[in-house]
PATI-575202 format. One record per residue (C-alpha): residue in one letter; x negated, y negated, z negated. Coordinates in pm, 1 decimal, decimal comma. Layout:
code|xx|yy|zz
A|X|Y|Z
...
***
This chain:
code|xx|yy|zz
X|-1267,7|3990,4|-1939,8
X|-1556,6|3905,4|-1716,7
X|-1632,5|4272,3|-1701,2
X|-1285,3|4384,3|-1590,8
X|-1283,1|4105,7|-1326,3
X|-1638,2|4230,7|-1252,7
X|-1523,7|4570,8|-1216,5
X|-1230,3|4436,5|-1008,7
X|-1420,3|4280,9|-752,7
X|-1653,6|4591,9|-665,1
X|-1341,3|4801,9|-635,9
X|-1213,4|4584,4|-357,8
X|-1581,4|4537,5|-212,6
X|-1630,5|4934,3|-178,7
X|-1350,9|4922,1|-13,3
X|-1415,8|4679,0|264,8
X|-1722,8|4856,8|267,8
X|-1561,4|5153,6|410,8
X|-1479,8|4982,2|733,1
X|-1125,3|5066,2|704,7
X|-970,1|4711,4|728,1
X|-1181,6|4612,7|1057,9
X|-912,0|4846,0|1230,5
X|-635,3|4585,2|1316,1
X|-346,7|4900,1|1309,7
X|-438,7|4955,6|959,4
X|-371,1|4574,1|894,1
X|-47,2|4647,7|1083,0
X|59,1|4908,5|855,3
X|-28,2|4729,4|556,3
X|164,8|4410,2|645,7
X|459,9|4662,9|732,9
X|435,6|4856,0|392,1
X|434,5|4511,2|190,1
X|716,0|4348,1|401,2
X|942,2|4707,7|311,1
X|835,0|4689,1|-46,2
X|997,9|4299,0|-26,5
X|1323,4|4439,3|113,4
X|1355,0|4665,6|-152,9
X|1245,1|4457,1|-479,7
X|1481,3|4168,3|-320,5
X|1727,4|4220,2|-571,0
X|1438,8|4202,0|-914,8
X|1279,5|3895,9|-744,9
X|1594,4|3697,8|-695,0
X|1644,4|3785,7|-1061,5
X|1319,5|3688,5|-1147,0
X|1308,1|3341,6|-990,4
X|1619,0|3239,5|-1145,8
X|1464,7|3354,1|-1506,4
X|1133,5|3160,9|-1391,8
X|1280,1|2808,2|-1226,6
X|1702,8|2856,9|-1249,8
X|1695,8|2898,3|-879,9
X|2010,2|3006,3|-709,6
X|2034,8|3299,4|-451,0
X|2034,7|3076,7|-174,1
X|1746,5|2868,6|-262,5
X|1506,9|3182,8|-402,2
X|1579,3|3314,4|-49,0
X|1598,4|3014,8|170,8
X|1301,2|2882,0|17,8
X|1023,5|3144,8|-86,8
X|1154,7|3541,1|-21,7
X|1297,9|3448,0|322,8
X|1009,2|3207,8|429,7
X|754,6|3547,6|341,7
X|965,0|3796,4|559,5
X|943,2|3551,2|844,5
X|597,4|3507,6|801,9
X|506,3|3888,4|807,4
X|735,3|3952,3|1150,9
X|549,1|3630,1|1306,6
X|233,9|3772,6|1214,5
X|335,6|4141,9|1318,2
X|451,4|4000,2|1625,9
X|118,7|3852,8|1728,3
X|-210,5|3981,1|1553,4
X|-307,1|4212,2|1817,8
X|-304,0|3892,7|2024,4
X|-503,2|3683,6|1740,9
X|-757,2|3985,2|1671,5
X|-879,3|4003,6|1990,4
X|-1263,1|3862,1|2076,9
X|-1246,1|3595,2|2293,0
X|-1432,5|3489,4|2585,3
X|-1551,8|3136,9|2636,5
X|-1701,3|2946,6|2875,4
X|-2080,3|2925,6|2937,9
X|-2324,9|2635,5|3036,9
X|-2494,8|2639,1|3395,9
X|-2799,7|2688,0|3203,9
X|-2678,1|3071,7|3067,3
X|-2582,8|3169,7|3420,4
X|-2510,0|3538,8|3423,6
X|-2444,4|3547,8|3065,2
X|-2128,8|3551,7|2885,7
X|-1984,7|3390,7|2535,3
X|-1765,9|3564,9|2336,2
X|-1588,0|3493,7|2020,1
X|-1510,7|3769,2|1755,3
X|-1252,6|3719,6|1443,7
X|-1387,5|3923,6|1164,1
X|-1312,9|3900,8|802,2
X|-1482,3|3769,1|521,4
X|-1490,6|4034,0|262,9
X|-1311,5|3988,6|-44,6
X|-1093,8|3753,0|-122,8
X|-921,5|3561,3|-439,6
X|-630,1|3410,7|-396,3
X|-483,5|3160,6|-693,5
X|-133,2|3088,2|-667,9
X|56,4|2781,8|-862,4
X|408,4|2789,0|-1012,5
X|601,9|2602,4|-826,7
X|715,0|2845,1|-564,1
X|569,1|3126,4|-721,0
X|695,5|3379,4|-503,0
X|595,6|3230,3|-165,5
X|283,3|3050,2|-254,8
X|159,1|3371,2|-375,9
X|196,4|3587,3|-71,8
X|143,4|3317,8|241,4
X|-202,9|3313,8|231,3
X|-225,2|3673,1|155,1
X|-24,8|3771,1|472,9
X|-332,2|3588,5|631,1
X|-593,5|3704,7|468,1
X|-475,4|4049,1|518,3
X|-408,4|4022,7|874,0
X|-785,0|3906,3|950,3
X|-909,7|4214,0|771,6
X|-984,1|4083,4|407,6
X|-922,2|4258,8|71,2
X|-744,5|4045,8|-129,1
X|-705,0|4009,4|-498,5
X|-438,1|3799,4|-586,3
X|-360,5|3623,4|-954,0
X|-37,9|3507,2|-997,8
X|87,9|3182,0|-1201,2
X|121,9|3272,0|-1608,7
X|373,3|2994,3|-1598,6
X|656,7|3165,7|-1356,9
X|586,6|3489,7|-1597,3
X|870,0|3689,7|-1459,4
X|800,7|3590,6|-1052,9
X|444,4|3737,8|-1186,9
X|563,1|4065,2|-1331,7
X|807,1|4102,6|-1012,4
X|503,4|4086,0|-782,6
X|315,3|4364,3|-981,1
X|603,4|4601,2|-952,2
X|665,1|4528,2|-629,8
X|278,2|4542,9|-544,9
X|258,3|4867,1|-734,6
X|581,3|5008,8|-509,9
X|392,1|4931,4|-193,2
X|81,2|5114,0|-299,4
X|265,2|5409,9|-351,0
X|429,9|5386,4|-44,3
X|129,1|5394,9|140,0
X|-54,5|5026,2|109,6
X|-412,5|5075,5|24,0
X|-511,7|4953,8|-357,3
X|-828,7|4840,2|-208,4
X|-646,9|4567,8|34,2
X|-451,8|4426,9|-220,3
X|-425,2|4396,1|-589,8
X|-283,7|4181,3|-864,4
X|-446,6|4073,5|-1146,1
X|-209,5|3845,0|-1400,0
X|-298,9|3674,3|-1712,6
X|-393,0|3312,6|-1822,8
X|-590,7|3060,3|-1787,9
X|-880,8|3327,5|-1868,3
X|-856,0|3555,9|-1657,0
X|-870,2|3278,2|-1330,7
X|-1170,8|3131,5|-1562,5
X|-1338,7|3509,2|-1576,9
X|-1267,9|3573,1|-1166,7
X|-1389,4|3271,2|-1059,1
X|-1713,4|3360,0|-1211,9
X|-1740,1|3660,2|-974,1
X|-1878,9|3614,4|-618,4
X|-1615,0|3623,5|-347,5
X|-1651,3|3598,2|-25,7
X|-1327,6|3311,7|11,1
X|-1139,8|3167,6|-262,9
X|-778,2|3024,6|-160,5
X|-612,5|2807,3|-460,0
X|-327,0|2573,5|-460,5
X|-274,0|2362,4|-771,0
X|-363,9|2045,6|-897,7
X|-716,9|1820,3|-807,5
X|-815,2|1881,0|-1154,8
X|-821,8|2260,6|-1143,2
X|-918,6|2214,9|-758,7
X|-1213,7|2054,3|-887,2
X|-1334,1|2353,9|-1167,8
X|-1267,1|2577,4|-829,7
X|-1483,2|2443,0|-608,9
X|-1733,8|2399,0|-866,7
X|-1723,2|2753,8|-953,8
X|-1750,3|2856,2|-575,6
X|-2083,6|2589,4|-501,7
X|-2247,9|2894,5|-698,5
X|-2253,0|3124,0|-485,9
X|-2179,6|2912,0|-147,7
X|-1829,9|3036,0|-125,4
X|-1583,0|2885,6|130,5
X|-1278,2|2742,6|-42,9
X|-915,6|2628,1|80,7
X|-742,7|2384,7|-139,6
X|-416,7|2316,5|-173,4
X|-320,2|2045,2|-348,7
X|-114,8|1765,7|-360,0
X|-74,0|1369,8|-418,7
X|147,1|1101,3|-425,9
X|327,8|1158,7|-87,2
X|525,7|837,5|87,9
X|851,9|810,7|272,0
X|862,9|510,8|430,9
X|1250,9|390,0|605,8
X|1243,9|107,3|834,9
X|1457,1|-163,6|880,9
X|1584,0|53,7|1244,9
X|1639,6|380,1|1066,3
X|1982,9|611,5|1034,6
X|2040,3|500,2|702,5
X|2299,8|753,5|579,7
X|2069,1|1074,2|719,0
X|1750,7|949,3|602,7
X|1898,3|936,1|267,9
X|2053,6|1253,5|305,2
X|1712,6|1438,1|449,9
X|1536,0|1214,8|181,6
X|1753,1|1340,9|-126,9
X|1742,7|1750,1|-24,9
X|1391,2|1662,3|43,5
X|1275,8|1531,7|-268,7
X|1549,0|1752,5|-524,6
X|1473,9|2107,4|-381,6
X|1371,9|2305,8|-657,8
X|1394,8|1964,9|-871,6
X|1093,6|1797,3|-690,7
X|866,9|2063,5|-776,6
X|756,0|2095,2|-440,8
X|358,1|1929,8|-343,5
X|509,7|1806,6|3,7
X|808,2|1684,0|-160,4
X|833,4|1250,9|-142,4
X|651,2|1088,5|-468,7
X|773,8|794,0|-338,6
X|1014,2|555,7|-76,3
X|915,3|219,4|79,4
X|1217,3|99,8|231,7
X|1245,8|-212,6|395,2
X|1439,5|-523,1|243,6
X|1708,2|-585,7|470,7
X|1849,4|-239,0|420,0
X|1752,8|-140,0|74,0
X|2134,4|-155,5|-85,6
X|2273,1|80,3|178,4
X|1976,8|353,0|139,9
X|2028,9|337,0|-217,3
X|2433,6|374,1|-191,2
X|2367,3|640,2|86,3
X|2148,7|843,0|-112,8
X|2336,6|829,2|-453,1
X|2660,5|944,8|-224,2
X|2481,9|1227,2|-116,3
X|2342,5|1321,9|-463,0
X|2739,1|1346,6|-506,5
X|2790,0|1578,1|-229,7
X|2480,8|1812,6|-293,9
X|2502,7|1770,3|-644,4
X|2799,6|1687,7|-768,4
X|2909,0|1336,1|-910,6
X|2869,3|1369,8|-1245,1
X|2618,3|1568,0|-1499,3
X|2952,6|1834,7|-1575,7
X|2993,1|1897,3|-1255,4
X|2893,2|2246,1|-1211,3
X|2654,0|2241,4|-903,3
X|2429,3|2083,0|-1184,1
X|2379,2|2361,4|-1358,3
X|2283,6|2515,3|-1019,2
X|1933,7|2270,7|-998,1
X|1645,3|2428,9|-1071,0
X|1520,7|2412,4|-1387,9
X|1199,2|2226,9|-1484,2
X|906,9|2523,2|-1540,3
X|799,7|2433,7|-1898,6
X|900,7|2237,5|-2185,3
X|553,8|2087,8|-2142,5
X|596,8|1970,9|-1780,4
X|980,0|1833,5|-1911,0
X|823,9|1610,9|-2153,1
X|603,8|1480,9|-1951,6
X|899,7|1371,1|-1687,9
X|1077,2|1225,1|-1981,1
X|772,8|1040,5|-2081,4
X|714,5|898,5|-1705,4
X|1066,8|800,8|-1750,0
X|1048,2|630,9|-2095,0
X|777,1|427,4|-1995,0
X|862,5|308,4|-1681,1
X|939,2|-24,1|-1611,6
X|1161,4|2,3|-1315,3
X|1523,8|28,8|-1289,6
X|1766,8|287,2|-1312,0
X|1962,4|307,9|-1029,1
X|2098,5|690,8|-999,1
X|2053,8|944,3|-1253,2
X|1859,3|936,5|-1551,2
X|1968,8|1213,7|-1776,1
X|1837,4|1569,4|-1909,2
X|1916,0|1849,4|-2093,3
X|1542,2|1970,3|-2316,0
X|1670,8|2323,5|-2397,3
X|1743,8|2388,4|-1979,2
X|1472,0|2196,0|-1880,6
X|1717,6|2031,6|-1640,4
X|1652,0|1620,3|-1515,2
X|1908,3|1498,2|-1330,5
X|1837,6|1354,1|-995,9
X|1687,4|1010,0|-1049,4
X|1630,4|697,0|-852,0
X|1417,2|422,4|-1000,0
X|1441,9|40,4|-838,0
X|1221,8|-293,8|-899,0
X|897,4|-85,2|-966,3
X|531,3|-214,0|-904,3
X|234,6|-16,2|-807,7
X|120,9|-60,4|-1203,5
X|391,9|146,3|-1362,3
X|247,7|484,8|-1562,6
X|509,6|691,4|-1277,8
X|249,5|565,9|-1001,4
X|-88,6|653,6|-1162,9
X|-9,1|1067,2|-1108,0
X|182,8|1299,1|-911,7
X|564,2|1314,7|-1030,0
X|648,9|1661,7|-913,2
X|979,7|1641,6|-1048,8
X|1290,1|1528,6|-928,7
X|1191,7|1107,4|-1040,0
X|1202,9|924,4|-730,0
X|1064,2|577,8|-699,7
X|1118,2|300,1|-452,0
X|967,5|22,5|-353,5
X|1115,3|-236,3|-129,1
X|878,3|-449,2|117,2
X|915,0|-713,8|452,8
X|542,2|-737,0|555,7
X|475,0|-390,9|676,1
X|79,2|-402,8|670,3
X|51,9|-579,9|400,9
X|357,7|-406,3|146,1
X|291,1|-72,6|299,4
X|-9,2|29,2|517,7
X|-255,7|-113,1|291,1
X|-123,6|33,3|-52,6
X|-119,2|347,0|103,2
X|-465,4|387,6|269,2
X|-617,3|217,1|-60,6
X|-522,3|528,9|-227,6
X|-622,6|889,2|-247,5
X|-465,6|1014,9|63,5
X|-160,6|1176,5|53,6
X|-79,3|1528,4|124,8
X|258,1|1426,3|316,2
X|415,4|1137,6|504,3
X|766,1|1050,8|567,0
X|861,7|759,1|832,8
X|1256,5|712,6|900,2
X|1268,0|481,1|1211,7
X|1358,0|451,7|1593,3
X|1039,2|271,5|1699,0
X|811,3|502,8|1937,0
X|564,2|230,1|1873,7
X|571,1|205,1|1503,5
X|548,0|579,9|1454,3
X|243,2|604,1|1706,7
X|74,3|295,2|1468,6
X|144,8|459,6|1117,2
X|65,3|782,4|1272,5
X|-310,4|671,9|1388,5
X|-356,9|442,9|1081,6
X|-296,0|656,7|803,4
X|-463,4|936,4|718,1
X|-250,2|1210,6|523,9
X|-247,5|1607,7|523,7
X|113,4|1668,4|695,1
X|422,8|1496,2|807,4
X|778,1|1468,2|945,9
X|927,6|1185,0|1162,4
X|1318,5|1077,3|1057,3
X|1286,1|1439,1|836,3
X|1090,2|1560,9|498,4
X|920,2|1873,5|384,2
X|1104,2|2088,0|662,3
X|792,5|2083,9|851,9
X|635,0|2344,9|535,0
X|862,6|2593,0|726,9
X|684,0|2584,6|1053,6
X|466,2|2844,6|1196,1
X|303,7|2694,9|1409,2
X|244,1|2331,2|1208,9
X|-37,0|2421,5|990,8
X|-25,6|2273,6|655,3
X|-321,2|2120,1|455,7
X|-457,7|1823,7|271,2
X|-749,8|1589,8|341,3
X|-980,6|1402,2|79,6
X|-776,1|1412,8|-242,0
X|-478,2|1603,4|-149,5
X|-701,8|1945,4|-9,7
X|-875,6|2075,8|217,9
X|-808,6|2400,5|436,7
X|-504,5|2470,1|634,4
X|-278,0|2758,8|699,3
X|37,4|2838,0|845,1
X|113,9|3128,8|1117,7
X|-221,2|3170,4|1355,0
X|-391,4|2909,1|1124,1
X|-408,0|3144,9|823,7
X|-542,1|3435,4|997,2
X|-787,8|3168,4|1126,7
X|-855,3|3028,5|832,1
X|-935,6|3392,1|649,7
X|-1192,7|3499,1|992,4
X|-1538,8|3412,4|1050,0
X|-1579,2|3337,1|1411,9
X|-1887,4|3510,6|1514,0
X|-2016,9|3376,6|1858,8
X|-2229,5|3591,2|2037,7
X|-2394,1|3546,3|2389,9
X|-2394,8|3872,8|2658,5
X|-2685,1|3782,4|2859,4
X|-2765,5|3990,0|3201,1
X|-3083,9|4198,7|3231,8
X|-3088,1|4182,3|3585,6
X|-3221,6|3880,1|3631,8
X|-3444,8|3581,0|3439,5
X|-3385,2|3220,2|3528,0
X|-3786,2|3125,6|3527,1
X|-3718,9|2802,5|3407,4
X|-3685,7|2843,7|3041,9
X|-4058,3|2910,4|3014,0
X|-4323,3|2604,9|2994,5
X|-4502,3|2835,1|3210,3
X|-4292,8|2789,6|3512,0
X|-4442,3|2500,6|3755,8
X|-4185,6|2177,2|3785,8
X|-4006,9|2375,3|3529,4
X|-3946,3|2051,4|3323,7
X|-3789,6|1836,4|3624,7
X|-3532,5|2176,6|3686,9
X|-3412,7|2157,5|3307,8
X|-3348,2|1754,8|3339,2
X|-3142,2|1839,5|3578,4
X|-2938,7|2071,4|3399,2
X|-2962,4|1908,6|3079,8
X|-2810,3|1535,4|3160,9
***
């Protein structure tokens, strides 16, 4: 396998050796061939999401085919714009000279993509990493096998409609085959997955100095104060957490709700599991959640659950050969219980009730790995500005959750344990450029006192330089 990915790698690299990508119209037109190629496989990757993760029409679309299209026209829209050198300003001391800023591509590119939204998390940063010039070679989750296949065949359509197989390819496979790339030299490597495989990625990249995004993930709070609107934060805070069963990295791990209004968050958010969910396991709409990926990862959930010392309050009950967990609430838990040593990423949710707020919420949070998300529910200007400057997460909504994952122009990323890298809009085609910086300077004239041999040249420079 290492020779195929070998092989792989010096296809896309003669390529990008050609030139052929620096041209921003032939970006353009590759960003316009894949976007067609999405239209037309809409139908076989609706299909194939619902084989993958039991998604429904509206969520596949809402949630990972939609969120791509709208990408590509933002990007279309303004890459000319973002491709552009730019000029900066320049110091009194480079008189006559000017600065200028050129976006240029890194070379070849791997992009890993997780499971979880298999369709979308495969193609964001690729819709980047094209638009900034790169060839890409993307490998697709094993576990969503069918969103995997889709993407060839839809990949494969676009090439012969006129996308270049040196721009972008797809390579699927296991465990293997990301082991076999990653032992290639690429110019950028872009994975989102666990810290544990984020760790064997960055390893593998300190080899040959490659740059590295990671996206990860962590146990993400949602914190309601005593002033919130109780019967929307629950509502924001249930959709929030259960899209695509709390398989979603920015999703709440977590609540920290304040005492005096603990009961009614509880009631509010089990009455509007009921009205997104229906009341009752037989209710139909609950054969409409997304199903848990693996058997694996539903064991796991059931073990969290089975050894958890909290309460249930909402929920509790699953269905092995579906793969489907209801939508659960545990109560009366303590920062020991197995559910708090990991990442849930299922639809478990956890709360924890507390009446000091530095000493019940700020400090269990910033004594922990910090958190790709944050949620706050309350009216206090003053306590959002304070939780906002004293705790340190990746991204974040105010009286909302995840929603901001669908902004262009929010980048999203992680810090310390939860990633590093962001990308979004502008900041992906950032994120896959090299700013090269390069000073114009004017022939027709030399400021004398850059040279020691220029008299009193010292006392002109401490003037400049103070």
């Amino acid at each position: 396998m290492n020779k195929v990915a070998q092989q792989i790698v010096e296809r896309i690299r003669r390529f990008f050796a050609t030139g052929a990508t620096l041209d921003v119209e032939v970006r353009i037109q590759a960003l316009r061939k894949l976007q067609e190629a999405i239209k037309r496989h809409e139908p076989q990757l609706l299909e194939a999401l619902r084989l993958d993760l039991n998604k429904t029409n509206f969520e596949a679309y809402t949630t990972e085919i939609g969120i791509i299209l709208s990408e590509i026209t933002h990007t279309l829209k303004h890459l000319r714009r973002w491709a552009k050198p730019k000029r900066v300003k320049t110091a009194v001391i480079h008189f006559g000279a000017r600065g200028i800023i050129y976006p240029e591509p890194f070379g070849a590119v791997l992009v890993i993509a997780p499971w979880n939204y298999p369709f979308q998390l495969s193609l964001a940063p690729v819709i980047g990493a094209i638009a900034a010039g790169n060839c890409i070679v993307l490998k697709p989750s094993e576990q969503a096998p069918h969103t995997s296949a889709a993407l060839v065949k839809l990949i494969k359509d676009a090439h012969s409609n006129g996308l270049a197989e040196g721009i972008l390819s797809v390579v699927e496979g296991d465990a293997e085959v990301s082991t076999a790339l990653l032992h290639q030299h690429w110019d950028y490597i872009f994975f989102t997955g666990g810290p544990a495989v984020g760790k064997i990625v960055m390893e593998a990249a300190s080899k040959h100095l490659t740059p590295v995004t990671l996206e990860l993930g962590g146990k993400s709070p949602c914190i309601v104060h005593h002033d919130a609107n109780i019967k929307l934060a629950a509502k924001r805070i249930v959709w929030g957490k259960f899209l695509n069963s709390g398989q979603t990295c920015v999703a709440p791990d977590y609540v920290l709700v304040h005492e005096s209004v603990h009961g009614a968050l509880v009631a509010a958010m089990q009455a509007s599991i009921a009205e997104l969910y229906g009341e009752s396991p037989s209710d139909p709409r609950r054969k409409e959640l997304p199903a848990i990926i693996s058997g694996r990862h539903y064991r796991r959930l059931r073990a969290l659950l089975d050894r958890s010392s909290g309460t249930l309050l909402v929920g509790g009950g699953g269905e092995e050969d579906r793969r489907y967990i209801e939508p659960t609430i545990l109560g009366n838990m303590t920062w020991e219980d197995p559910i708090m040593e990991e990442e849930i990423f299922g639809p478990i949710l956890p709360i924890f009730t507390y009446n000091e707020l530095e000493r019940e919420v700020i400090v269990p949070i910033t004594t922990r790995p910090k958190p790709l998300a944050l949620y706050l529910f309350s009216e206090s200007k003053r306590l959002q500005k304070d939780l906002l400057q004293r705790i340190s997460f990746g991204c974040g909504a105010i009286n909302d959750t995840v929603i901001q994952f669908a902004s262009h122009h929010l980048p999203i990323g992680g810090v310390g344990n939860s990633g590093m890298g962001r990308y979004h809009g502008h900041h992906t085609f950032d994120l896959f450029s090299h700013h090269k910086s390069v000073l114009h300077q004017t022939t027709r004239f030399d400021l004398p006192f850059r040279y020691p041999t220029m008299k009193n040249g010292l006392q002109w420079i401490k003037k400049i330089l103070k």
